[in-house]
Structures are given as C-alpha cells and as structure tokens.
N, C-alpha and C positions, 0 to 999 in steps of 0.2 A: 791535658795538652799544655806546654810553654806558651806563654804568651808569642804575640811577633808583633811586628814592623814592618809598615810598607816603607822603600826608599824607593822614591821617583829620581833614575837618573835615564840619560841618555846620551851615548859619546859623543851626539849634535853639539850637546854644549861645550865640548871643546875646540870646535871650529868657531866660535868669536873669539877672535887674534886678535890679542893686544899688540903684541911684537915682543921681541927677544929678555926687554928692561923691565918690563913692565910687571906691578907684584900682582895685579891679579890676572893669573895668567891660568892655561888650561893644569900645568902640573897641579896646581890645586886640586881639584879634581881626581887626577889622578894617584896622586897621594892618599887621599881619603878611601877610595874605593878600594886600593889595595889592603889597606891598614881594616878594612869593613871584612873583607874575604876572608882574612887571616883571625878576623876575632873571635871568641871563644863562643858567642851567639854567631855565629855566620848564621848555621844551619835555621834561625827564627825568622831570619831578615827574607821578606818578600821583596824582589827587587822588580819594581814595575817601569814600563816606557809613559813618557807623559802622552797624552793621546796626539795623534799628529794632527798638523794645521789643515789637511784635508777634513778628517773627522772632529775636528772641536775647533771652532775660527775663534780667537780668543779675543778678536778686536772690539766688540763691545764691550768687555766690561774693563780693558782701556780706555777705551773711548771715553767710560763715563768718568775719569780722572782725568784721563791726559788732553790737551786741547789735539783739532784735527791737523791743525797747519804742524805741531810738533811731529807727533807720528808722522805724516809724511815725506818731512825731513829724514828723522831717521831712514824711513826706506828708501828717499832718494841717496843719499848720502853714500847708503851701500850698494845700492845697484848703479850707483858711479864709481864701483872702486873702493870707497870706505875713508876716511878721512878723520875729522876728531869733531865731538861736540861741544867738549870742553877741555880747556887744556890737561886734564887729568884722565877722558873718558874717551879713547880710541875707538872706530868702528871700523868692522872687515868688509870684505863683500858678506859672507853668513850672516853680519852681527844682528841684520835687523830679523831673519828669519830664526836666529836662536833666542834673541829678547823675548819674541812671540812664545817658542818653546818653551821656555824657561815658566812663562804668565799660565800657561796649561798644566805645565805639570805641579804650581802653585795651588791651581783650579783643584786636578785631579786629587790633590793631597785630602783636600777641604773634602768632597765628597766622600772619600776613602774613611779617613774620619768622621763624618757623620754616620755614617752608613755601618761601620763595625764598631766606634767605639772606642776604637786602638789610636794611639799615637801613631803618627808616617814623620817621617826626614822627606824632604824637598834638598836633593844634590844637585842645586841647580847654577847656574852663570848666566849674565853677569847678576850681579846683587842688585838692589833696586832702594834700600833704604834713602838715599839722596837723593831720589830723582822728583822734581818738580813738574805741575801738571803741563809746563811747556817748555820744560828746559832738563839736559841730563847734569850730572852732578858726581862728582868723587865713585868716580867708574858705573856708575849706574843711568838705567838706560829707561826703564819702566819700573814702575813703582809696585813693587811683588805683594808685597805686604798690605799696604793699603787697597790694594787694587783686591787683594782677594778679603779682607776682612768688608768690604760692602758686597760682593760674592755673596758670603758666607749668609750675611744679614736675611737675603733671599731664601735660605734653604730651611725645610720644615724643624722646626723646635728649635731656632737658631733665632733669638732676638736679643742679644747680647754677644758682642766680641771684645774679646781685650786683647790689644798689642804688647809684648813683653820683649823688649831691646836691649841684649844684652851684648851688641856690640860694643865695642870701646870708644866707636864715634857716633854721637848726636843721630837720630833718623829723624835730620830735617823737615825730608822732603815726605817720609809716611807722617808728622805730625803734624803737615801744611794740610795734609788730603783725607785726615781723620777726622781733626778735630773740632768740625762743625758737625757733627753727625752724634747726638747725643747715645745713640746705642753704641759707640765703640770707644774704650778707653786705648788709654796711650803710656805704657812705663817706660822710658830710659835709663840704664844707667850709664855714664861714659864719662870716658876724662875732658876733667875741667881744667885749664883751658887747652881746647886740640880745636882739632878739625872738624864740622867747619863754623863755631864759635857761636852756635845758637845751645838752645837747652837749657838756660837760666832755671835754676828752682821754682823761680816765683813766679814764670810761666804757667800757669796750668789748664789754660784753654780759654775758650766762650764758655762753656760748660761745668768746667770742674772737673774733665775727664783728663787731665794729663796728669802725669805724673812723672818731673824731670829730676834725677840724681846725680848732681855731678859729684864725681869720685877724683878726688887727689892724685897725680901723678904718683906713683911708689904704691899706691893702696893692695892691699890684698886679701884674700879672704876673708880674716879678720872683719876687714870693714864693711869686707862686700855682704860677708850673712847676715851683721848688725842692720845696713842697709833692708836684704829682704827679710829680717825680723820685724824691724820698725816700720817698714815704709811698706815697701815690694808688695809682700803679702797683703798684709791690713787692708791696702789699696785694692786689690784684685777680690778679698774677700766681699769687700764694701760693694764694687761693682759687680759680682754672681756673674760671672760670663757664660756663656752655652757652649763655648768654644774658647780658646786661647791660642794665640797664635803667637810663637818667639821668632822675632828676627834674630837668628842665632848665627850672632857673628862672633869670631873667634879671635880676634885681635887683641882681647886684652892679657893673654897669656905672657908672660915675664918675656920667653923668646920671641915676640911678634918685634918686624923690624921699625913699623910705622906707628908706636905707639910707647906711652911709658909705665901701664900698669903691670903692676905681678902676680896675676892670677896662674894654678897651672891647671893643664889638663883634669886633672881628677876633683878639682872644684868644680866643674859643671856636671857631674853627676852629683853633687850635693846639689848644687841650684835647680836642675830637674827633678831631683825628688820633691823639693820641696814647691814646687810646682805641680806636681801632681796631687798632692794634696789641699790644693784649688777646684782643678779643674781638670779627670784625666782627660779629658779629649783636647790633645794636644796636637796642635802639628808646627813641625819646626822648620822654618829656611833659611839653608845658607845665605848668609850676607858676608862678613868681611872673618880675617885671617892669612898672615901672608907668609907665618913659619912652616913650612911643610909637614914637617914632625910636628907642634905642637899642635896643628889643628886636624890633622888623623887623631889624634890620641885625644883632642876634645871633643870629638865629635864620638867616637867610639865611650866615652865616659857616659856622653847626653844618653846615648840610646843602650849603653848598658844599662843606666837606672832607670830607664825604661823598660827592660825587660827581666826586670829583679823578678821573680816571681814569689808575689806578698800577699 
C-alpha cells in the first residue's frame, strides 16, 4: 500500500475576512487546495473536516495559554461586527468561530498522528505563530503551534515536542508560550532583520530549548541546508522529540511579497526529507505565505517528500 496523508481543511476557514487588501486572505487557501487535487499523489491524500466546535470545544487548551479577558475580546469583537486587534490582524463576524476551528483541526492533526504514525498537513487560517497569551499579532489570533505542542505533551508516548519554524518571520509569540516548559524545544529560522525583530541567536530560552537562526536577506538554499546540517538537525537530534511539529510557513520563497529570502518551492521537500529523518511523526501547519503559486507548489513539495515511498 502507498503511504498517505491526512490534510485537515474546512471551507469554514475561508470565512475569516480580512478584506479585499489584505495578504492573508482566503485565496490562500484556495490556491493550495486546487494545486493538492491536481497533484500527482491526490489519490494518497486523506482529506479530513477538523471536528466541529459542537463535538470538540477547543477552549481549554486555549485557555491554558491564552489569558480569559483576551479570548473574550476576540469573541466580542466579532459578534459586534468584527473590527481589528491589531493594526495588522483584522477580525469578521466568523473570525473568532474559525480561530476555534482552525485550534481543532490543529488538535485533530496531533492525534491523527499519534495514532497512525503518518505525517497529516493542518490547511488551516488564520496562522497563529505571533499571537501572545493576551494579545493578537501580525495576522494571528490564537497560538496553533504552541497551543497544541502542550496538547501534544498529554497524549500516551508523547513526552517530548519540538517546534520547527520555518516561516520567514520570527514565532514570537509560539516562543513566549513554549519556552518555559522544559519538554518542548523551539527552532526558528527567519530573516534577520524583518518582522517583528525578536529571535536574536543568543536567545535560547530559560532552558536551553531554543533555537533561533536568523538567515540574511538574499539567503538561499545554500545557506538554508548548511543551517539544518549545522544547526537544525543536531539540535532536534539532541533533543529526541516523540513528535515534531513545523510551523510551515511559506514566506521565504524568492516570490513571497512581504519578505526578502530566495528559497523556492522545491527546497521544502529537501527540508522535509530531512526532517524525517529525526522524527517521522510529523505534522505540519500552515502559518505564513502570501504568493499564490509559490505556496501551492511549496506545500505540494512538503507533502510529496512525505509521501516518497522509501
């Protein structure tokens, strides 16, 4: 039998409306999922619904990161209409009911994975790598990442997590809400100096569990594999996770408009391969990417080298 992949999406997530300008928007989404249908693995990809907010309430294990007066705002905020959190971070009337959606089918990913083994994709909105335990941040609303790697820490044979951020910007706000927490590491790599100007090298925690890369403006491939040869790896090897989890954001691609690395598409299937030979129980979520094309074809790269069969 070909290996497979579970993708958790749901069209819910297209109803958090940024507005017409704005780069993370529902085309995202939809971009990917065409570019998914049409690739040569279609036929492997399991495409699953995140379980609904009837059947899985996701607000505990928010709760246990985010403060209560925050969340609450969020949900007032959209059931007034919808307004902004931060001047970067729009909300609709949906937005706070797809934030929820989004934290489940983060949830459902983690168990999907423990339970087969198999890597799963999280096609989910809004992203969450910048959001602070009382505050949202560079379009993020709940903390996906963080919020499910202490999830994760609860589930049988699961007593190490590590974070792998291969966004092109800093995950502030997942390394404000990890990295007290000696079982879960923290990799970044992202360009030095951008948005939003945390992630210093010399940072590495309370613990010793971070691990921050900033990468040069112009950088590419080149730098980026020397990175997980030197660094990346070593680091994740050191740490033995039971699980690995990529904030897989796709921004650093040459065509991304909000950023200035030149990675392309078909460099993230070398970076997953080379991730699988850590750790296969993988599960990856979207976080950033705002070229259309280049982030269907990086994402279709991720989960082809996942489903190499080797």
């Amino acid at each position: 039998m070909p290996p497979t992949l579970s993708v958790f999406y749901s069209d819910v997530f297209l109803e958090h409306d940024t507005g017409s300008f704005h780069p993370e928007n529902p085309g995202r989404l939809t971009a990917v999922v065409q570019a998914l249908q049409a690739a040569p693995f279609a036929s492997q990809l399991r495409w699953r619904l995140p379980p609904r907010l009837q059947d899985r309430d996701p607000l505990p294990a928010i709760r246990y990161l985010h403060s209560l007066h925050y969340i609450s705002d969020v949900e007032h905020l959209a059931e007034t209409g919808g307004g902004s959190l931060d001047p970067d971070t729009p909300v609709s009337p949906r937005s706070y009911e797809v934030a929820l959606l989004a934290v489940n089918g983060w949830l459902a990913a983690v168990d999907q994975v423990v339970m087969t083994g198999e890597p799963a994709f999280v096609l989910a909105r809004p992203p969450g790598h910048h959001a602070l335990s009382d505050r949202a941040m560079g379009f993020c609303i709940f903390a996906n990442a963080a919020i499910t790697a202490h999830y994760a820490l609860a589930q049988a044979g699961i007593e190490r997590v590590a974070i792998l951020d291969w966004d092109v910007h800093h995950g502030n706000g997942t390394q404000a809400l990890v990295q007290n927490n000696p079982a879960i590491a923290y990799c970044s790599l992202h360009q030095f100096p951008a948005y939003p100007g945390t992630g210093a090298a010399r940072d590495r925690g309370p613990h010793g569990t971070v691990l921050n890369l900033p990468m040069a403006p112009g950088s590419t491939v080149t730098e980026y594999q020397a990175a997980f040869d030197t660094a990346v790896i070593p680091f994740l090897q050191s740490f033995q996770p039971d699980l690995l989890i990529i904030s897989a954001g796709y921004d650093a691609t040459q065509a991304d408009p909000l950023a200035s690395i030149a990675l392309q598409p078909q460099d993230y299937g070398l970076f997953t391969r080379l991730c699988q030979n850590v750790q296969p129980r993988i599960m990856f979520g979207l976080e950033g990417g705002y070229d259309y094309s280049a982030l269907a074809q990086s994402i279709v790269a991720t989960i082809g080298a996942c489903l190499e069969d080797y």
